[in-house]
C-alpha positions, 0 to 999 in steps of 0.5 A, a space after each residue: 445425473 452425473 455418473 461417478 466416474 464424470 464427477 471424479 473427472 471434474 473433480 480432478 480438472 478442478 484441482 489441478 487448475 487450483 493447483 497451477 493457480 496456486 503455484 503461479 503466484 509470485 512470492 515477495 522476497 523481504 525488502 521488496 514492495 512499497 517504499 516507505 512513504 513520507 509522514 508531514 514531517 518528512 516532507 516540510 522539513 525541506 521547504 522554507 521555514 518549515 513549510 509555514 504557509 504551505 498548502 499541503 494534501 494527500 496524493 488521492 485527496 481531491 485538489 480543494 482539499 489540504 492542509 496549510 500549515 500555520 505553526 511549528 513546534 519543534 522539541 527533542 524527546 531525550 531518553 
């Protein structure tokens, strides 16, 4: 059995690497991490013709699967 005096000293070791841990983290400024990743519209809208007959997929998505665009419909949302 464990003296006193040795569980206080695990225990303080024990805090103090949380505490390194802890303070080694680096913080995220605002603006910082993922840059906005493009939706469908985003990327058809610079192909030819809007993309009609592209074959278009996900980076992580395996290469037999996509989707092909057939048809689009455009149309303004007035406010």
């Amino acid at each position: 059995m464990a003296s006193a005096h040795t569980t206080m000293k695990l225990l303080r070791r024990a805090m103090a690497t949380a505490t390194e841990a802890a303070v080694k983290v680096p913080l995220k400024k605002p603006g910082e991490g993922h840059p906005k990743r493009k939706n469908l519209f985003d990327v058809v809208k610079v192909l030819p013709n809007w993309g009609v007959g592209s074959k278009v997929a996900k980076s992580h998505w395996r290469p037999e699967t996509f989707y092909q665009i057939t048809e689009i419909k455009l149309y303004k949302v007035c406010d």
